[in-house]
Backbone as JSON Lines, residues from 0, in Angstrom:
{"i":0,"aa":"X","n":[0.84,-1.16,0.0],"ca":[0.0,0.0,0.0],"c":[0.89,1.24,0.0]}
{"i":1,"aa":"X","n":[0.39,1.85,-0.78],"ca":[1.69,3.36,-0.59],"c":[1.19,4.25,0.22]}
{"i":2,"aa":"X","n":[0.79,5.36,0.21],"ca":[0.24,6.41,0.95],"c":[-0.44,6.59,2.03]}
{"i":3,"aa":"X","n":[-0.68,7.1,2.8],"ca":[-2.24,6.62,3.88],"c":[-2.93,8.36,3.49]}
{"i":4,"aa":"X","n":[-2.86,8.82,2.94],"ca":[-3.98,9.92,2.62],"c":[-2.98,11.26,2.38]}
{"i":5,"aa":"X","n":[-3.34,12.17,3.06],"ca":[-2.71,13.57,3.33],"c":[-1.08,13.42,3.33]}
{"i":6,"aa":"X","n":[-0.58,13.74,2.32],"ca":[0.86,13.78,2.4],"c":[1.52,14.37,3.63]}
{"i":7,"aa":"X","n":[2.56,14.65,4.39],"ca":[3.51,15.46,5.13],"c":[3.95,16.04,4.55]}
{"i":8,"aa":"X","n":[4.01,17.45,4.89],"ca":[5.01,18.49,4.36],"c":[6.41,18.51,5.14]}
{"i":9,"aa":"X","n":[7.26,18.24,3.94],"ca":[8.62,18.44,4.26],"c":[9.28,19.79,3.88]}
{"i":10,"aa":"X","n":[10.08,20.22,4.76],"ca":[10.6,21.69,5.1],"c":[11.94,21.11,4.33]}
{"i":11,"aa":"X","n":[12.41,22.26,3.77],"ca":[14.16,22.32,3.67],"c":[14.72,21.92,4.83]}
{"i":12,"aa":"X","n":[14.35,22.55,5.93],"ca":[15.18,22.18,7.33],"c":[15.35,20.84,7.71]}
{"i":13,"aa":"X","n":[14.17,20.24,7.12],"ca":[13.95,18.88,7.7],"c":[14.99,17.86,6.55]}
{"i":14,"aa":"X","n":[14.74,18.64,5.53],"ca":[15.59,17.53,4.7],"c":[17.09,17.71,5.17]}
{"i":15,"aa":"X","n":[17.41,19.05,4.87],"ca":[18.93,19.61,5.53],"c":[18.98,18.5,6.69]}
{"i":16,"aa":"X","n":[18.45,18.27,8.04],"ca":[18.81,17.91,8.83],"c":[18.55,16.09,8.58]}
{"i":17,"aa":"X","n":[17.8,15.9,7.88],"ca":[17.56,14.36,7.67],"c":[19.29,14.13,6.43]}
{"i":18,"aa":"X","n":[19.82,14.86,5.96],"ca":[20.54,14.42,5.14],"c":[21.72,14.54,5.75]}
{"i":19,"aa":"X","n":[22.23,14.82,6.56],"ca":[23.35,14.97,7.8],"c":[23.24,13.95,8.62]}
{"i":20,"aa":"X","n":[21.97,13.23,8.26],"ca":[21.85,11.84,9.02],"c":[22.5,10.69,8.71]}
{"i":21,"aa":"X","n":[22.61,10.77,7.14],"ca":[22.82,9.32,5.88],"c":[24.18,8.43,6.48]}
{"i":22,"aa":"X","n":[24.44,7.5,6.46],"ca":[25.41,6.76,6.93],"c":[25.5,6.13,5.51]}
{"i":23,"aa":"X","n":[26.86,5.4,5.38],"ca":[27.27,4.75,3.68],"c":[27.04,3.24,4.54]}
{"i":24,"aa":"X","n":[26.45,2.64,3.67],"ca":[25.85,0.93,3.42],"c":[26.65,0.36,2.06]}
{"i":25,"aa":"X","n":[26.49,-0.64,1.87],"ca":[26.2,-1.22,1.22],"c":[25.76,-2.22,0.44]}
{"i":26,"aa":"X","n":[25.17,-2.11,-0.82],"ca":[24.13,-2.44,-1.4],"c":[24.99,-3.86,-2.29]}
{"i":27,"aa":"X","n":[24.22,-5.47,-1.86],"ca":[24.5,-5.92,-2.97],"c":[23.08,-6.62,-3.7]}
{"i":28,"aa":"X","n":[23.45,-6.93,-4.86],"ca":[22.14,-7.69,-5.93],"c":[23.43,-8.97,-6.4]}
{"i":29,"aa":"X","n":[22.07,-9.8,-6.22],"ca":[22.88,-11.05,-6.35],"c":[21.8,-11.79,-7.31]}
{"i":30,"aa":"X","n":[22.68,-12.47,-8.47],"ca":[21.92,-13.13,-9.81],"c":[22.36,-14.57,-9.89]}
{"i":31,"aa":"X","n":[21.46,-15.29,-10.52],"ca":[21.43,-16.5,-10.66],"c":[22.19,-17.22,-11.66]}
{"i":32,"aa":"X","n":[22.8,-18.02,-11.19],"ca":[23.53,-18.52,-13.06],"c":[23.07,-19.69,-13.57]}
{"i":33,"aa":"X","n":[23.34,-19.98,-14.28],"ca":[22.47,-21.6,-15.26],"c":[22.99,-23.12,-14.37]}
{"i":34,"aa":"X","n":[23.47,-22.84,-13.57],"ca":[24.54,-23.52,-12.85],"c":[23.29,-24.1,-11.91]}
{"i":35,"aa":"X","n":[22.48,-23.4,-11.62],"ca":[21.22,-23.06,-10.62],"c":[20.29,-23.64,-11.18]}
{"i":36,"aa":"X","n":[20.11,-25.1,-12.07],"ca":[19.51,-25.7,-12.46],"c":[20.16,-27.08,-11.97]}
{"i":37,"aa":"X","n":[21.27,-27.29,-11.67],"ca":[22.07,-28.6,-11.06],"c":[21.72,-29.46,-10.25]}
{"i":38,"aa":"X","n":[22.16,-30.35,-10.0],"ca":[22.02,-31.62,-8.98],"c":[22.26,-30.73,-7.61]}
{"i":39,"aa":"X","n":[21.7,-31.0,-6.91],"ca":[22.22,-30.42,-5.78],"c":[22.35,-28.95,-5.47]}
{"i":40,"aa":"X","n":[21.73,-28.27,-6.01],"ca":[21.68,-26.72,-6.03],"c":[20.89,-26.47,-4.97]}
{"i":41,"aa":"X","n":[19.73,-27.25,-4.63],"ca":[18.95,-26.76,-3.81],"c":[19.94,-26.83,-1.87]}
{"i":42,"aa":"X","n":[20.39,-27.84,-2.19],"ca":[20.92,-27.86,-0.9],"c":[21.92,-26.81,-0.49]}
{"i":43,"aa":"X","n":[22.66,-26.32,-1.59],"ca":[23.42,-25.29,-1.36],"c":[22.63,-24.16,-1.27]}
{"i":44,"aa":"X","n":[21.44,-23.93,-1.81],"ca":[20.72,-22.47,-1.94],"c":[20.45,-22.48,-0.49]}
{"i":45,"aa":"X","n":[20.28,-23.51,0.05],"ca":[19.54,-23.72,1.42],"c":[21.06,-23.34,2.61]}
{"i":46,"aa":"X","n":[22.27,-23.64,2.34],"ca":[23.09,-23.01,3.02],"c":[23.53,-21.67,2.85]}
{"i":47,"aa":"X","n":[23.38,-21.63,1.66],"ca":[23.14,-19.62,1.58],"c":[22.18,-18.84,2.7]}
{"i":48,"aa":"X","n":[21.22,-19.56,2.62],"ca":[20.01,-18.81,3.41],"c":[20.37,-18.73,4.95]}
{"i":49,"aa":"X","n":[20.9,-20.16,5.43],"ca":[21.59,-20.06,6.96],"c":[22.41,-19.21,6.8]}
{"i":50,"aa":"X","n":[23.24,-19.08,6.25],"ca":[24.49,-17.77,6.09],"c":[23.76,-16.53,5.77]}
{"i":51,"aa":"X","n":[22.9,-16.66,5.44],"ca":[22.27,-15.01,5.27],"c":[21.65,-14.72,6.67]}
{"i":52,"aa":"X","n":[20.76,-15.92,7.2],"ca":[19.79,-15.69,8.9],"c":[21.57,-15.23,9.77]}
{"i":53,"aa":"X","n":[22.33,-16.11,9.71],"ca":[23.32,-15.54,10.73],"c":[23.91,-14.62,10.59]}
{"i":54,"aa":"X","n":[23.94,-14.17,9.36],"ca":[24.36,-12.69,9.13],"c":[23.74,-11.77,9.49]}
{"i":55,"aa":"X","n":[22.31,-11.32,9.13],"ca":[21.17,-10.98,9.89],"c":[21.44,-10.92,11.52]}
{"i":56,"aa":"X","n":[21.2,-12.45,11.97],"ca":[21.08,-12.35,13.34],"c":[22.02,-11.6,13.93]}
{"i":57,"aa":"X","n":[23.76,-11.58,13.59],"ca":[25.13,-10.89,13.89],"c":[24.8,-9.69,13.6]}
{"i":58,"aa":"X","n":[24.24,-8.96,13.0],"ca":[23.77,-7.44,12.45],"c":[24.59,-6.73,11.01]}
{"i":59,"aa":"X","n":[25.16,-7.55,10.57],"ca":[25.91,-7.27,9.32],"c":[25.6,-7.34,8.39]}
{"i":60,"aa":"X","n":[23.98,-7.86,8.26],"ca":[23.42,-7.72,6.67],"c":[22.3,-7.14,7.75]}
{"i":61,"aa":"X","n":[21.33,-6.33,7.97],"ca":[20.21,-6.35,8.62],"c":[19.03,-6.16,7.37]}
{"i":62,"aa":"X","n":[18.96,-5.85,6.7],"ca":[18.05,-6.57,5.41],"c":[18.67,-7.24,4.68]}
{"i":63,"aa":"X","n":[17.6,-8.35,4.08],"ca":[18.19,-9.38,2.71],"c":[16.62,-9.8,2.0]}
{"i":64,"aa":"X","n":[16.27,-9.14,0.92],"ca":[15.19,-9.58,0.28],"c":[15.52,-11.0,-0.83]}
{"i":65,"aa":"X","n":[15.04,-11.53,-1.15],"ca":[14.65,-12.77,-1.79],"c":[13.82,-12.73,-2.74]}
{"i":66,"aa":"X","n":[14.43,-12.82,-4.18],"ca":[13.42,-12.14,-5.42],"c":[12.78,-12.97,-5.97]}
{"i":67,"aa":"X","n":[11.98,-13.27,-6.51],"ca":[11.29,-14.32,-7.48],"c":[10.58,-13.75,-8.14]}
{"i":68,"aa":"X","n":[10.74,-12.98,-9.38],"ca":[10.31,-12.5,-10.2],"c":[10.63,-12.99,-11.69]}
{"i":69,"aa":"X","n":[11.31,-14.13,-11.74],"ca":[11.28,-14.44,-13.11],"c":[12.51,-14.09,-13.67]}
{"i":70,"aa":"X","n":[12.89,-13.03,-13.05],"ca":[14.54,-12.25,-13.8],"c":[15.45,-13.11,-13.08]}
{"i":71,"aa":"X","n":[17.11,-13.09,-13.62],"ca":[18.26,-13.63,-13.4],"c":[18.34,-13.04,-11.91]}
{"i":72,"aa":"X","n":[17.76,-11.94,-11.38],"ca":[17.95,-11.38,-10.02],"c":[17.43,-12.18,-9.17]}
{"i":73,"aa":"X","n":[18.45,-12.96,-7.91],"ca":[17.88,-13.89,-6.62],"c":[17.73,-13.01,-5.68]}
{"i":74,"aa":"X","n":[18.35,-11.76,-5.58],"ca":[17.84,-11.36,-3.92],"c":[18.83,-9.98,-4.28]}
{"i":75,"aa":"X","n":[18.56,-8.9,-2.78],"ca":[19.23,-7.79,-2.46],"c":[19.17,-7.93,-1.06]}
{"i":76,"aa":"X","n":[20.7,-7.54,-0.98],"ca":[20.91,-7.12,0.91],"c":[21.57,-6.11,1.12]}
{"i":77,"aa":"X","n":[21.43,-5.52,2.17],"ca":[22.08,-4.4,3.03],"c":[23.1,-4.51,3.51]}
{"i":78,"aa":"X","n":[23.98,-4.44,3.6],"ca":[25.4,-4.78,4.62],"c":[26.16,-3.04,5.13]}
{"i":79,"aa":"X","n":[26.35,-3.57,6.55],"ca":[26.36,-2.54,7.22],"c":[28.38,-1.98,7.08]}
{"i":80,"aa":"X","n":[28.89,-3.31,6.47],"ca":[30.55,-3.16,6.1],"c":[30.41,-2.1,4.84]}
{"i":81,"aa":"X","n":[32.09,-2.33,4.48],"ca":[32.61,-1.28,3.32],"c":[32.34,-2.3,2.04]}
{"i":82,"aa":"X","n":[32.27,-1.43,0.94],"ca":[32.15,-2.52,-0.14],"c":[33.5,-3.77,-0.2]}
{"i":83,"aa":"X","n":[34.74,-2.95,-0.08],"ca":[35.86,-4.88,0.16],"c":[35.06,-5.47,0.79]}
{"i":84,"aa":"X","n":[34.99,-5.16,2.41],"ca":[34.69,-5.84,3.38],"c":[33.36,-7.25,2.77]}
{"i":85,"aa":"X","n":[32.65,-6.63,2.63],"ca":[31.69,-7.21,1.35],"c":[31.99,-8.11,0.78]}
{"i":86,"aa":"X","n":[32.76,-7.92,-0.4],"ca":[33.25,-8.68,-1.06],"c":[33.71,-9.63,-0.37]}
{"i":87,"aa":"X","n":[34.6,-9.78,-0.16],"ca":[35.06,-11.01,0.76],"c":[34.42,-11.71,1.62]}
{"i":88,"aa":"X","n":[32.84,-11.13,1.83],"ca":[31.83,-11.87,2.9],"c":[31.1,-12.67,1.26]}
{"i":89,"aa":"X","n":[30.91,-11.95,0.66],"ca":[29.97,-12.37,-0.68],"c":[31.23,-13.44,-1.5]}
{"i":90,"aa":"X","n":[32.34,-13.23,-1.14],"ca":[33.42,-14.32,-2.05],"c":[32.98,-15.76,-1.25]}
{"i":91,"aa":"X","n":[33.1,-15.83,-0.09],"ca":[32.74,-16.78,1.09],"c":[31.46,-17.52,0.77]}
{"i":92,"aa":"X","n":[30.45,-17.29,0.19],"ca":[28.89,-17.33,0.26],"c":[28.7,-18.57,-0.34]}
{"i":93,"aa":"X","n":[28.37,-19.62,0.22],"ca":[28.11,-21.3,-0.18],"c":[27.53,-21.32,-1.87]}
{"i":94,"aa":"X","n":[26.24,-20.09,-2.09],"ca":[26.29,-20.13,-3.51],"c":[27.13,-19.76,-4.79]}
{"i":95,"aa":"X","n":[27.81,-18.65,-4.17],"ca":[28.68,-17.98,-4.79],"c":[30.29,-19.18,-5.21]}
{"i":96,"aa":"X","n":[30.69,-20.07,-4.07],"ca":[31.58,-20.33,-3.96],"c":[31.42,-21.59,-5.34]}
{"i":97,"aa":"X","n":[29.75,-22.15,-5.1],"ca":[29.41,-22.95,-5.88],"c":[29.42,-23.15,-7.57]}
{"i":98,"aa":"X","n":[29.31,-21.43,-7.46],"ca":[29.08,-21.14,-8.58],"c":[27.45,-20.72,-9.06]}
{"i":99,"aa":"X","n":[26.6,-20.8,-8.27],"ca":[24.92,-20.39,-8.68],"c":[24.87,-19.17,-8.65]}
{"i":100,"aa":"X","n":[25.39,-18.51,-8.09],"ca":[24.99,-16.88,-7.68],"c":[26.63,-16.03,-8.19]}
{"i":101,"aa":"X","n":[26.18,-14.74,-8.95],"ca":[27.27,-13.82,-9.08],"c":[26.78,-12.68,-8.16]}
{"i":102,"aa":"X","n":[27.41,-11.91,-7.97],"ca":[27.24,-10.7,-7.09],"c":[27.86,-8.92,-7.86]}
{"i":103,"aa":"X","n":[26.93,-8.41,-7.36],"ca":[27.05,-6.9,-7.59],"c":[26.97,-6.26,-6.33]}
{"i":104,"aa":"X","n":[28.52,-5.48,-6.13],"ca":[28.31,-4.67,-4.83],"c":[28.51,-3.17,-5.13]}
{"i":105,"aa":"X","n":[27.63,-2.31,-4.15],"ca":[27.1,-1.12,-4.64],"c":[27.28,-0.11,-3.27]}
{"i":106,"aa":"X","n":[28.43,0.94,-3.51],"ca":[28.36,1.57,-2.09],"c":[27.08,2.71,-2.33]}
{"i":107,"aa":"X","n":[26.66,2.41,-1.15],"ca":[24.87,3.5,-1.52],"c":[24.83,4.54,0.47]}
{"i":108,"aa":"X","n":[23.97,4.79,0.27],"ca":[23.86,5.71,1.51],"c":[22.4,5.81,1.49]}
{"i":109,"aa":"X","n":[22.13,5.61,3.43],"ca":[20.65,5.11,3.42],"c":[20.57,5.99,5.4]}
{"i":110,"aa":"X","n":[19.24,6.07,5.59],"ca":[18.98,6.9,7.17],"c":[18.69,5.92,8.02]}
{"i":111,"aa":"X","n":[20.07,6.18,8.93],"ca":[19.72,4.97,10.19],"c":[18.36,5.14,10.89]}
{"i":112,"aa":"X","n":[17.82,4.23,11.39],"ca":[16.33,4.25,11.75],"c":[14.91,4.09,10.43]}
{"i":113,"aa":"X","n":[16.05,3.68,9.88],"ca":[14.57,3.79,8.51],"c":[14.81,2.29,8.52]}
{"i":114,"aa":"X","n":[12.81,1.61,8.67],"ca":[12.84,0.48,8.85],"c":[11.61,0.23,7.51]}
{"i":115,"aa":"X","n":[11.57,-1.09,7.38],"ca":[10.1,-1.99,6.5],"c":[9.22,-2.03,8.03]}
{"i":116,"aa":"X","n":[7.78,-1.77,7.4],"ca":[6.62,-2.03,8.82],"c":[6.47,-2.99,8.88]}
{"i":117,"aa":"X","n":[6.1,-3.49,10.1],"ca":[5.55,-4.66,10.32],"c":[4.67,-5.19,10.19]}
């Protein structure tokens, strides 16, 4: 649902001061390869996902969406490291290592306290 009615008016001040807020994240998108049709893919997709909950749970990815839309795109996460730092968590990654999943990492900037509702 997008809206709930009556927009908020946002002030310059408020943006000025909301943009002094931004902390650098980063952003990865992670795609599927043909590889991801294999014997045994599922079991590895399934150790990706524990490695993603404990990442989560540790606070170092605190979002990770899961795509199924039909496109080569499997998922996007948040990671609270530098893009290396990243990399080398995403080089590690049971799918990646497998070969099912490639990765795109993206340094982005996002407002601490900005959450998905519940």
């Amino acid at each position: 649902m997008m809206g709930k009615g009556v927009p908020m008016t946002i002030t310059d001040e408020f943006m000025k001061n909301r943009l002094t807020q931004a902390r650098s994240y980063t952003l990865v998108i992670l795609h599927k390869t043909a590889k991801m049709a294999e014997d045994g893919a599922r079991a590895v997709v399934w150790e990706h996902g524990r490695r993603n909950m404990a990442l989560g749970a540790e606070g170092v990815m605190p979002l990770v969406f899961p795509v199924n839309d039909g496109t080569d795109v499997s998922g996007v996460g948040v990671f609270l490291g530098s893009p290396d730092e990243v990399k080398v968590l995403m080089d590690g990654d049971p799918g990646v290592v497998a070969g099912l999943f490639t990765y795109e990492v993206h340094a982005c900037r996002g407002f601490p306290g900005s959450k998905l509702p519940d």
